[in-house]
N, C-alpha and C positions, 0 to 999 in steps of 0.2 A: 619419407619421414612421416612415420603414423605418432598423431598426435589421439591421447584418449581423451573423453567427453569432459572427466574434470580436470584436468591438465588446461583445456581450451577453457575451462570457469574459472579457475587458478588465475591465468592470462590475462582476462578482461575484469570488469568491473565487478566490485563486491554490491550483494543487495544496497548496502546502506551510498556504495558510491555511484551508482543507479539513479538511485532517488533522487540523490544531491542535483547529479549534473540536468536529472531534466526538470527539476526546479532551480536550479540557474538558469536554462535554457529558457523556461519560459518569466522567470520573472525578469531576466534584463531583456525580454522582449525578443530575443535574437530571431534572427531571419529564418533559421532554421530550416531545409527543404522537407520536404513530405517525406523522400526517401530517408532521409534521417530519423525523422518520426516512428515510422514506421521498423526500421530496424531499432530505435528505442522499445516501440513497445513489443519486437518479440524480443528482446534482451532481457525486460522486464516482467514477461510471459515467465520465462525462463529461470528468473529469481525468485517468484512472487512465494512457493511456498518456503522460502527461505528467510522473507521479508520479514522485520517487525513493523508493529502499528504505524510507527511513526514512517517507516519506508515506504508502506502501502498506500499511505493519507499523502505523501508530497508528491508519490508517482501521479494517483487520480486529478490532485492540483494541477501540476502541471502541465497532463492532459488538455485537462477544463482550461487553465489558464491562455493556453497554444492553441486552445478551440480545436482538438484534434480528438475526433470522438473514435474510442476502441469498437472494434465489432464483437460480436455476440461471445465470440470463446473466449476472449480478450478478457472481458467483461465477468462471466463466469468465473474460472481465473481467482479473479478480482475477488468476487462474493464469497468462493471458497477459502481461497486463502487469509481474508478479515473476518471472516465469523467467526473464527474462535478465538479472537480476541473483542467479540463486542459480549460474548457469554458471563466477561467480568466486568463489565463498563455498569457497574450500578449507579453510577452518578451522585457517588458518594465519594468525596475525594477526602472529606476527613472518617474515612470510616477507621476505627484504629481496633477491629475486631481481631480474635484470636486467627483468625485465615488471613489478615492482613501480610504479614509478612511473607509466607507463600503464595498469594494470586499475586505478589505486588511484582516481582521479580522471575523471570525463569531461569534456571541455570547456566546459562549463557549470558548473562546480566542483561538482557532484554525487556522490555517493557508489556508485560500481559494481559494490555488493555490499551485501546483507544485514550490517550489524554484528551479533556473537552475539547483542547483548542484541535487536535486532531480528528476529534472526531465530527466537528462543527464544519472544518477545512474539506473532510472527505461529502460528508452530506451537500456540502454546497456544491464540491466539484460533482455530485451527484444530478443534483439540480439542474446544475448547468449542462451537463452532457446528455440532460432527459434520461437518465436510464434509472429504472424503478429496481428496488433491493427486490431479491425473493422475499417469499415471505420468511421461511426460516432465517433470513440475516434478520429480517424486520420482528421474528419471535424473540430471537435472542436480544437483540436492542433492546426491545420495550416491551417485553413479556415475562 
């Protein structure tokens, strides 16, 4: 029985149901083993450029929160697929400019920006797992 690659995505968890479970994982503290961990984050390897803001910010939480630090590609990953949603995080939430309505929304009703509370959430799980942004995530943030 040949199963193809999105037939087996189909199956398992959506990005946004990803996110969820391993922010419940780590916020009711659960016991969680390594192996589990571990097969979380290549699942979430595996989602990441799928992910919006919001999905990307509770995967790195959870991480941080379960003190389980990704390795280097993991990580990567990470930086690739949230920089180009920090390219609209001007940190103007009342901006109500003429581009407001297209940066606010993608066509998949997605969020095309970090919210602060998201983006506060990721920097800290940033913090906490020691791992420094490149710089191009860190031009796009604050440049």
């Amino acid at each position: 029985h040949h199963h193809q690659p999105q037939q087996q995505q189909q199956e398992g968890f959506s990005p946004q149901g990803l996110a969820i479970t391993g922010w419940a994982v780590a916020k009711l503290q659960s016991p969680a083993s390594e192996a589990w961990w571990k097969c979380y984050m290549a699942a979430a390897a595996a989602a990441m450029p799928d992910m919006q803001p919001q999905h990307l910010s509770n995967c790195i939480w959870a991480l941080a929160t379960a003190q389980q630090t990704p390795d280097y590609n993991w990580m990567n990953g990470f930086f690739s697929a949230s920089a180009k949603y920090l390219q609209h995080s001007d940190g103007c939430s009342h901006n109500n400019g003429p581009n407001r309505v297209q940066q606010g929304r993608s066509k998949h009703g997605g969020d095309l920006r970090f919210s602060p509370q998201g983006l506060a959430n990721t920097l800290w799980a940033l913090a906490v797992l020691q791992q420094q942004p490149p710089q191009l995530w860190q031009q796009q943030q604050w440049g």
